[in-house]
N, C-alpha and C positions, 0 to 999 in steps of 0.2 A: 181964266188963269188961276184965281184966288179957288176957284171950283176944285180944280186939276190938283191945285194943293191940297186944300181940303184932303181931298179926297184921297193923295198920296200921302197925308200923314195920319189918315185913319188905315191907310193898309200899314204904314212904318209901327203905329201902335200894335194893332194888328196881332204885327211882325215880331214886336217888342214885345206882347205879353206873349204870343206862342214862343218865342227864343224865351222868356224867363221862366215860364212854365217848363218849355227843355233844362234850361239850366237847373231849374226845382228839380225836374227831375234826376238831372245829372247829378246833382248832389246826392240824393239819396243813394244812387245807383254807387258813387263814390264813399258814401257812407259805409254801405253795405261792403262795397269792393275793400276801403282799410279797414273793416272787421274780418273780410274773408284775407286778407294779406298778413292783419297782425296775428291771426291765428296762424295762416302758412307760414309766418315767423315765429311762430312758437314749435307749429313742428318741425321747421327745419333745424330750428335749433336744438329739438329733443334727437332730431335725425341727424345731427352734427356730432351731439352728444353719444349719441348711437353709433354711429360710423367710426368715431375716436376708439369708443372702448372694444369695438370689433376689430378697426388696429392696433390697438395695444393687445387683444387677444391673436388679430393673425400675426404681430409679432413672436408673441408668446409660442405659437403653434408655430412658428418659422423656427425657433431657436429650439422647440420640442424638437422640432422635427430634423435643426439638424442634428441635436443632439440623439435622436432618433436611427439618422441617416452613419451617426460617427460608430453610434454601438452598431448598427447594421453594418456597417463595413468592417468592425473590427471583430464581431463574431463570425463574421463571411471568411474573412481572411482565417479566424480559428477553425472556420470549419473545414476551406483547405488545407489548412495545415495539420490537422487533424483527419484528413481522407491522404496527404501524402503517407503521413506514418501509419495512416492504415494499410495504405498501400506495400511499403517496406515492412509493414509486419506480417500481412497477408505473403508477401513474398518469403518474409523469414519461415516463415509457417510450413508454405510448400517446402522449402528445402527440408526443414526437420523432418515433415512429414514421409520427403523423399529418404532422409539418412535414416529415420525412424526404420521406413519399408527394409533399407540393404540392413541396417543391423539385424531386423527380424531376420532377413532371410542369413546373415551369419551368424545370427543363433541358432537359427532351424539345423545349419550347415554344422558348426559345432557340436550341437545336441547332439547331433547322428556322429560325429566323430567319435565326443566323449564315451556315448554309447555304444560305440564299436572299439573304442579303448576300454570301458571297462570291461567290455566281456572278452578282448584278450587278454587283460590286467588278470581276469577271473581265470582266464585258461593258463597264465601266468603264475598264479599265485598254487594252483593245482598241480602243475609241472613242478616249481620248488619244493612243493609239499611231498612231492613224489621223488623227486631228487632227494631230498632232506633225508629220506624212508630208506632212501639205497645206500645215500652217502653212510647215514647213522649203520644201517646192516655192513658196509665195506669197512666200518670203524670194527664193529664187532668182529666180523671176520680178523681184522689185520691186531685185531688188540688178543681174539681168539687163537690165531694162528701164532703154532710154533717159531723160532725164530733161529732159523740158521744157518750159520755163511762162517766160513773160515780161509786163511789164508796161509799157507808156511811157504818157507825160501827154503833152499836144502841145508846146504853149510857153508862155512866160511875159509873149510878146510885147502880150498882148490881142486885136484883134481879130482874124480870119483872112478875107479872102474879103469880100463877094463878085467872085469869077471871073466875066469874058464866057465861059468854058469850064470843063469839069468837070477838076478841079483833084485830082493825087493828092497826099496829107498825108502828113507826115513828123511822126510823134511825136518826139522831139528828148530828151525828160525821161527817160530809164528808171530803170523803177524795179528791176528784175528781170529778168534773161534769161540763163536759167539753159539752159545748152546751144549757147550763140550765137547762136540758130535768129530770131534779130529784129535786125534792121543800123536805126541809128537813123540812118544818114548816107540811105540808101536808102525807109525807111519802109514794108519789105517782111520778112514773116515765111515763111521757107522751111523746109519739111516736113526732116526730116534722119529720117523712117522713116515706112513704111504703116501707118496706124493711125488711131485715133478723138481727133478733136480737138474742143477744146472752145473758143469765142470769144466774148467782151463784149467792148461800146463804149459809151461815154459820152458827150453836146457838150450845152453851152448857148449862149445866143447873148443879147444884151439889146436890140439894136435893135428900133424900133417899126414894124410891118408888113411885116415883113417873114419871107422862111421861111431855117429854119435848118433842117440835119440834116447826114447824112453815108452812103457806101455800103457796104459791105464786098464786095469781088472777092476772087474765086476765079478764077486764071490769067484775067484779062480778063474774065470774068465774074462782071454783077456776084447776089449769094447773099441780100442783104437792102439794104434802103434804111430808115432811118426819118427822120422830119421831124418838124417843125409851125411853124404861121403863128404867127409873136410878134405878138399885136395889140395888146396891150397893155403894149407895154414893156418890162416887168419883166423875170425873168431867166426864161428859156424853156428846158426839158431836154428831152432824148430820150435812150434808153438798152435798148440789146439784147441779145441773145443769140443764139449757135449753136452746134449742135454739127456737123460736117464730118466723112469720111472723106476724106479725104489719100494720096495716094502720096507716094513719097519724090520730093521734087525739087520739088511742090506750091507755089504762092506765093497770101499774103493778106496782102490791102494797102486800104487806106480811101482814097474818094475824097469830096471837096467837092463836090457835084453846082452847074453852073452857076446862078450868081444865089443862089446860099446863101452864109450865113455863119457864124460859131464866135465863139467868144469864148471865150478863156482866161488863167491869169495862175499867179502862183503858189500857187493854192488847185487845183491841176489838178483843172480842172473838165470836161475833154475828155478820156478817156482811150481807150488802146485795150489790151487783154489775151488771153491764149490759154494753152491750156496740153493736153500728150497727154495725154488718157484712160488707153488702153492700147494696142499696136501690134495688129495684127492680121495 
């Protein structure tokens, strides 16, 4: 029994110095292990230190970036609004471009008009120039040209006539005799240049059945006669026209044809007149 003992407290020793030799060991193993801990507390704490200032820098980079994110969206937003006015300007563009195109083409259109105005303005301006030339030569003409026209009434006496013989009349009243070219003493109108003449006469008469009128002579011959039978009383006209080619030196003169007679007074109701054309 004391043996068993024995012999169970040399293994318990044994036991005891293998377990203190572990424990030796363990200590060092734990020595080692708090040198390897208070170093990985040194760099957790360098890596705490580390980790802070990397968020305080990915703060930093949060607040860049939303300040980043704010200008991003406010020049996004500049930049469509700046593609809408390009767009409205791009559209303003076409239209001018469009008004630009018609106004060319109503200038082209114009041009050609102006163009066709002034070259009848030019064919215009040719024609007055040519007018001007005629007008100026019809001025010399009509400033060149003789100038004569006369007019006499017979008398104021009443009746005239009737004559056993053809009787030549003396208008006595003038009214006009422009040129001299009519002697009221004579009752003769003489040519004073070759040319186209023009002559009226005028008579009434009021006696009852009888015939009134009067002749117009050209140098002795007589050019026209008018009449008529007054049958009944009243006051009776007759009234003519001529027109004559004349030499100069030419004489028209009015005669009372035999057994006629006139009647006049101050309402000159018998006239005789004439006047040049144009010479020739």
């Amino acid at each position: 029994m004391v043996v068993e003992q024995r012999v169970e407290l040399r293994n318990m020793g044994t036991r005891v110095t293998a377990s203190e030799g572990q424990v030796v060991e363990l200590k060092r193993e734990n020595s080692v292990l708090e040198i390897r801990l208070s170093a990985i507390k040194s760099q957790v704490k360098e890596l705490k230190g580390e980790v802070e200032e990397l968020q305080k820098e990915v703060v930093n980079h949060r607040v860049e970036l939303s300040v980043t994110m704010t200008e991003l969206q406010f020049h996004k937003n500049k930049v469509e609004e700046l593609e809408r006015e390009n767009a409205v300007l791009q559209a303003r563009v076409t239209t001018s471009e469009s008004q630009v195109d018609e106004l060319k083409r109503e200038n082209t259109a114009q041009a050609a008009e102006l163009s066709a105005m002034g070259t009848r303005v030019t064919a215009s301006e040719r024609e007055v120039e040519e007018l001007k030339g005629e007008v100026e030569g019809l001025k010399k003409v009509l400033t060149d040209r003789p100038k004569v026209a006369f007019s006499a009434g017979l008398t104021n006496s009443g009746k005239v006539g009737p004559f056993n013989t053809e009787t030549q009349l003396i208008y006595t009243k003038v009214f006009t005799n422009i040129g001299n070219t009519y002697s009221p003493v004579t009752g003769v109108f003489t040519a004073s240049v070759r040319g186209i003449y023009y002559f009226r006469l005028s008579g009434m008469d009021v006696r009852t059945s009888a015939y009134m009128g009067v002749s117009l002579f050209k140098n002795k011959q007589r050019e026209i006669l008018s009449n008529q039978y007054n049958s009944h009383g009243g006051h009776q006209y007759v009234s003519n026209a001529v027109t004559l080619e004349l030499e100069e030196g030419d004489l028209i003169y009015m005669h009372l044809p035999s057994g006629y007679g006139l009647y006049d007074n101050s309402n000159k109701r018998c006239t005789f007149s004439g006047f040049l054309l144009f010479p020739v």
